[in-house]
LOMI-50180 format. One record per residue: residue in three letters; x, y, z of N, C-alpha, C, O, CB in turn. Coordinates in pm, whole numbers, plus 50000, padded with zeros to 5 digits. Glycine has a CB too. Example, Ala and Ser with C-alpha at 12.3 -4.5 7.8 and 13.67 -1.06 7.14 Angstrom:
residues 2
ALA513194943150780512304955050780513204967050780514244966850846511314955350905;SER512854977550708513674989450714512905000350787513415011450804514084994050572;
//
This chain:
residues 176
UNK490627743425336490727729225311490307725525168489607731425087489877721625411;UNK491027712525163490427706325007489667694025033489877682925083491717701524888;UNK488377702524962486897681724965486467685724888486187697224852485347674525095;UNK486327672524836486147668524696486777679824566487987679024541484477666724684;UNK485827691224479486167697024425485907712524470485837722024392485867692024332;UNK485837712824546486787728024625487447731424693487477725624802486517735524673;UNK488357742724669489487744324759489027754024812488817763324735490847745924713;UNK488727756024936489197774425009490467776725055491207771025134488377779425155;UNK490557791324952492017797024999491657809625119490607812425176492997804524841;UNK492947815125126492827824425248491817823525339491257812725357492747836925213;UNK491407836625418490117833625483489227822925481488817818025586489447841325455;UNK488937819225383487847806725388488307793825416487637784125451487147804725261;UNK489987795025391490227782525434490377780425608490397769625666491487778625356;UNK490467794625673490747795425841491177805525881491937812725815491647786725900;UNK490827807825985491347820226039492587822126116492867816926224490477824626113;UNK493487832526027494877835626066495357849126121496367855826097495617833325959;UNK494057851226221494047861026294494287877726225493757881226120495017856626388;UNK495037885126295494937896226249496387902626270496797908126373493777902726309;UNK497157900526136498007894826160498987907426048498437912725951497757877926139;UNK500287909926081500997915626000501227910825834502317911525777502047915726070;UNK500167906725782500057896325695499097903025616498187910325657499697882325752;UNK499457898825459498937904025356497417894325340497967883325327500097903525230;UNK495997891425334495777876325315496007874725194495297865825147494487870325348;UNK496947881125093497257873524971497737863624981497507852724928497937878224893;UNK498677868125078499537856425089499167841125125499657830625082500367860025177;UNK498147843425221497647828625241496927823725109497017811725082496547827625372;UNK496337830625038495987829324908496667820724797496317810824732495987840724871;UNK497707827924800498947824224703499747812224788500027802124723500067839224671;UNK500007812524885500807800724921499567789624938500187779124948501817803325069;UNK498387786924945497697780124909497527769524749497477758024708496977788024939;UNK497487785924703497667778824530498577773124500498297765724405497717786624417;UNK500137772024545501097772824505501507758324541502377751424488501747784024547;UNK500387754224680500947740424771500007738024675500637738124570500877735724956;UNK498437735124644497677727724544498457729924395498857719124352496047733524543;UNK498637736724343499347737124212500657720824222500737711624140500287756524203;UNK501567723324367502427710424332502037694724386502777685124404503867713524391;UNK500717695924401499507685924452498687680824355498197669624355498557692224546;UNK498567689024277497067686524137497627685024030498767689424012495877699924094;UNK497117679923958496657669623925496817654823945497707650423872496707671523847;UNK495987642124052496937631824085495517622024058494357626224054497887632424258;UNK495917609924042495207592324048494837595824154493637597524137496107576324047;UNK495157598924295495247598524399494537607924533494747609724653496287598424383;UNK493707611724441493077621924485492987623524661493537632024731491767620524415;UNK492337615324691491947616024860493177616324952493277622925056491077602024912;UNK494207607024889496007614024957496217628424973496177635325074497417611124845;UNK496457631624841496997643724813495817655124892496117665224956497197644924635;UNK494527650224866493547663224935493987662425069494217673825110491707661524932;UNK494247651725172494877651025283496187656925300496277666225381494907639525312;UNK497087653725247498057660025244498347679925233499347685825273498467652325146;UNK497437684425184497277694925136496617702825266496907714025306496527693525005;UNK495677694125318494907700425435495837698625525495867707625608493507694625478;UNK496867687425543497687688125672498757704925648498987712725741498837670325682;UNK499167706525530500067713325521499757727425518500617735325478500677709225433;UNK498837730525550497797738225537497497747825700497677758625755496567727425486;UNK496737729925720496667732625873497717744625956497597754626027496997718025937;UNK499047734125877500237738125961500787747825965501497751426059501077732825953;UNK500447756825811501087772625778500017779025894500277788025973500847780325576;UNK498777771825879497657782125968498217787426107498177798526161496147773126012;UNK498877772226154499167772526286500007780526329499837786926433499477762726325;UNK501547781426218502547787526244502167804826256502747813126326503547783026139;UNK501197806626179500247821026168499837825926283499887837526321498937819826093;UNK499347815226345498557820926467499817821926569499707830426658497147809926527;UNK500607816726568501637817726662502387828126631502747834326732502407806726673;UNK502677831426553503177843726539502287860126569502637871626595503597841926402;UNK500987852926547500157864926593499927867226770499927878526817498637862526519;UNK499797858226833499857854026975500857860127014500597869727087499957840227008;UNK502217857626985502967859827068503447874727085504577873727134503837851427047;UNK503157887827070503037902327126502007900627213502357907427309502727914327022;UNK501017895927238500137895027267500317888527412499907894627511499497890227172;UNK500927876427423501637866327530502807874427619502867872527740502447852627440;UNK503657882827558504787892227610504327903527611505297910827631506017892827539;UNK503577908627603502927924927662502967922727809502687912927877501067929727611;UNK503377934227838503717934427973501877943928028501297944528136505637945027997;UNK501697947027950500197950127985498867945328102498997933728141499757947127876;UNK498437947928121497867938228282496337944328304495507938128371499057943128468;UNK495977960128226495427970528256494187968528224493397977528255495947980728208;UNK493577954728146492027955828115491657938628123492557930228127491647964327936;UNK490817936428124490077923928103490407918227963490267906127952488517926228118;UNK490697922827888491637919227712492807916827707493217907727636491767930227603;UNK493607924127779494707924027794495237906327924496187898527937494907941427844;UNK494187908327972494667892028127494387885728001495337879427955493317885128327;UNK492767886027896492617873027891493667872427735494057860927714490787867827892;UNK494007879827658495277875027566496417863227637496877853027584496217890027532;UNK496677868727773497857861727870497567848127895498407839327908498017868528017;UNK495767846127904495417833127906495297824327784494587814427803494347833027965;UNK495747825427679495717819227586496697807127609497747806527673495917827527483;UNK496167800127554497447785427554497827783127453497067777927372497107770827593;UNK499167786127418500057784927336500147770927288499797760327340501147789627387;UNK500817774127158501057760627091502057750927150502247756527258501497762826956;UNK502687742127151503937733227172504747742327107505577749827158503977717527110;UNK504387740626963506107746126885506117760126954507197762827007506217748726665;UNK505117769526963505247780527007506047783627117506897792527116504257783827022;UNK505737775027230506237772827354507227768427317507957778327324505627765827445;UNK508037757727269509057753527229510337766827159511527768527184508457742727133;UNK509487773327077510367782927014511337791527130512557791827148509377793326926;UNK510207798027197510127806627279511207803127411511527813027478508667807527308;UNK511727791227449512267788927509513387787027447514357792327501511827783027567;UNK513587780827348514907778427244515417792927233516627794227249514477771627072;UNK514867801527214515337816327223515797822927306516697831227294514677823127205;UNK514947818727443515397822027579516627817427611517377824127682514567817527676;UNK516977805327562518097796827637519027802127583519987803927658518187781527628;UNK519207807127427520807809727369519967815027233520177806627145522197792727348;UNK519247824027190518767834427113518437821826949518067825526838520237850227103;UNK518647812326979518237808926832516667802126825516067795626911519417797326767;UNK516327805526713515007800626642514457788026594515147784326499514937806026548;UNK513597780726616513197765326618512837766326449512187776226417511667760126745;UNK513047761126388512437762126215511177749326265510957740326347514027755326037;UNK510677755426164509347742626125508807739625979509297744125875507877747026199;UNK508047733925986507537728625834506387738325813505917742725918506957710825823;UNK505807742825694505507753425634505697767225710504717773225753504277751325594;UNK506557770525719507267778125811507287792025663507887792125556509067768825886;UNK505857806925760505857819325677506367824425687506767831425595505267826225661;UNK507007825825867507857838225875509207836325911509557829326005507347847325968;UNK510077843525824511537842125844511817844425973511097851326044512337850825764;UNK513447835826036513707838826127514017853026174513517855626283514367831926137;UNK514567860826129514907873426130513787879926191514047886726290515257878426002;UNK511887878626130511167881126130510807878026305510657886626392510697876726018;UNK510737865826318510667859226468511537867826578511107871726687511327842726464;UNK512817869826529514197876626643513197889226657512787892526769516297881526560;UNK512777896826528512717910126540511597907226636511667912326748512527919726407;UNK510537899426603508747903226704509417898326865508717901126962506727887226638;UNK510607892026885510527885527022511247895927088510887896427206511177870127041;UNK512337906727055512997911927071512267928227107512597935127204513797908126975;UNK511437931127024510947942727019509777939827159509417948827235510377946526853;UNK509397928027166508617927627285509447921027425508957913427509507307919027246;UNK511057927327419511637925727561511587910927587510857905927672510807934127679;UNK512207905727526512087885727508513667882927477513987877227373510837877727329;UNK514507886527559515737887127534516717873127575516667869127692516097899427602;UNK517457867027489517967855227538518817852727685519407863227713518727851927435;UNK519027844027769519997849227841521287844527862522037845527959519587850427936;UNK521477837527720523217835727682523007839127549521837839327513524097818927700;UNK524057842427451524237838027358525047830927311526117829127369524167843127317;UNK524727823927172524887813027117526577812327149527257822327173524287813026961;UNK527037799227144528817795727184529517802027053530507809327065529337775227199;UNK529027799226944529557795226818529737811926796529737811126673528487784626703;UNK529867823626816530247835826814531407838126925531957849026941529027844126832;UNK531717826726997533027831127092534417832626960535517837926974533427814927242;UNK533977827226863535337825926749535327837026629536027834126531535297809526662;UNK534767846826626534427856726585535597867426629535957869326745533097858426626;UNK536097873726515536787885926574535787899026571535207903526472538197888926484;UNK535757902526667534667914226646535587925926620534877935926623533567917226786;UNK536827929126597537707941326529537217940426376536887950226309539597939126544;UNK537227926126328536767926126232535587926426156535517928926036537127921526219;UNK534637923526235533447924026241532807943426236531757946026178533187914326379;UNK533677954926306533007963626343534087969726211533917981326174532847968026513;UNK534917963126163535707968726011534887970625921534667979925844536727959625938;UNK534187954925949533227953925788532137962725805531797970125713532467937425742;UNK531567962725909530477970125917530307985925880529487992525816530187968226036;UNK531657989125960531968006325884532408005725756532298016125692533208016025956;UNK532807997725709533207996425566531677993125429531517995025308534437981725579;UNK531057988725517529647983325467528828005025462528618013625376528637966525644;UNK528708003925584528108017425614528688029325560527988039325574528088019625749;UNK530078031325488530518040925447530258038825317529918049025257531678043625485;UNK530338021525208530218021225084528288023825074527848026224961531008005725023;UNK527338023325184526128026225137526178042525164525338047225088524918017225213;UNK526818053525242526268063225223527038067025084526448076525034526278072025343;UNK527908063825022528398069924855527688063224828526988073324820529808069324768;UNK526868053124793525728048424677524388058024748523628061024656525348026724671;UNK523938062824865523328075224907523448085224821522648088424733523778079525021;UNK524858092024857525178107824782525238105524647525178116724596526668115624822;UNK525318097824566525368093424392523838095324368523528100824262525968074124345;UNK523028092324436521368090824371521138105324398521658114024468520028078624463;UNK519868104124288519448123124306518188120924434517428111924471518458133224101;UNK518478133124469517038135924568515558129224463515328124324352516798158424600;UNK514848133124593513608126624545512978138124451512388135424347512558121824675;UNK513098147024483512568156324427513138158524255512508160524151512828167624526;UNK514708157024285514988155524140514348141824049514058143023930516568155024134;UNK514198130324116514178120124035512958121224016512738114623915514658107924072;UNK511658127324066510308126424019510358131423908510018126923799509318131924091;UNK511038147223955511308159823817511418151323724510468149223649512768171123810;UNK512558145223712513068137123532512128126023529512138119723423515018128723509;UNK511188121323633510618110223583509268115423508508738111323405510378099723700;UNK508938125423590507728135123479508028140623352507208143723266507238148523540;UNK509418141923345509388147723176509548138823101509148140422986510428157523125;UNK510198125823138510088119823064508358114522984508288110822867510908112523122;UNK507218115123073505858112323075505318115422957504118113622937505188118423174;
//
């Protein structure tokens, strides 16, 4: 949070669990929201403003950390029930069902982790939609599995063009 004249970044500003997360990052996206906040007339706005937006990356943090945690099918210890008892956020809960219903992702405001990021953690923990989305009924998938081998054949020739690793250290040491 921001009062008066200090800011705590990362850790000090809250705890964002333990989390696939650098805490630079809360660090830096801290500075980055005060950097387009500071300098103002207005001080006690903007320090509000800063703590709401703040709050909210925190929140989206913890929800993302929760939820392996919420879908473990696990049952086997007293850690494991009480993770299950946690009470989820709204948006969390909200997401989580938006996904269920037809595989897409709820966006939010200071929003860290990409959707992609979200598909992959809901997916890898057996959280599978049970339609998908309409808007792929118009899709040719002949064409779709064209590009893809066409994609996958132009990355293994940019593969076979690079030298092994072993060669590229070689020339990167002589050059030294």
């Amino acid at each position: 949070p921001w009062l008066n004249n200090c800011l705590a970044l990362g850790a000090a500003a809250g705890d964002a669990g333990n989390v696939v997360l650098s805490p630079l990052h809360l660090v830096h996206s801290g500075l980055l929201r005060w950097l387009e906040l500071f300098p103002s007339d207005h001080f006690s706005a903007f320090a509000a403003e800063y703590n709401r937006l703040t709050q909210l990356e925190y929140e989206r943090v913890l929800d993302f950390h929760w939820l392996p945690f919420t879908l473990s099918q696990r049952n086997d210890s007293a850690y494991w029930r009480a993770c299950k008892a946690v009470t989820l956020s709204e948006q969390l809960c909200h997401r989580m069902e938006l996904f269920r219903q037809r595989g897409n992702i709820a966006s939010y405001e200071q929003e860290t982790f990409s959707s992609p990021a979200w598909v992959s953690l809901l997916l890898a923990n057996q959280y599978w939609p049970q339609k998908y989305d309409a808007r792929l009924n118009g899709i040719n998938i002949e064409q779709v599995q064209r590009y893809t081998s066409q994609l996958k054949s132009h990355i293994q020739q940019m593969i076979a063009a690079m030298p092994s690793q072993d060669d590229y250290l070689s020339a990167y040491r002589s050059r030294q």
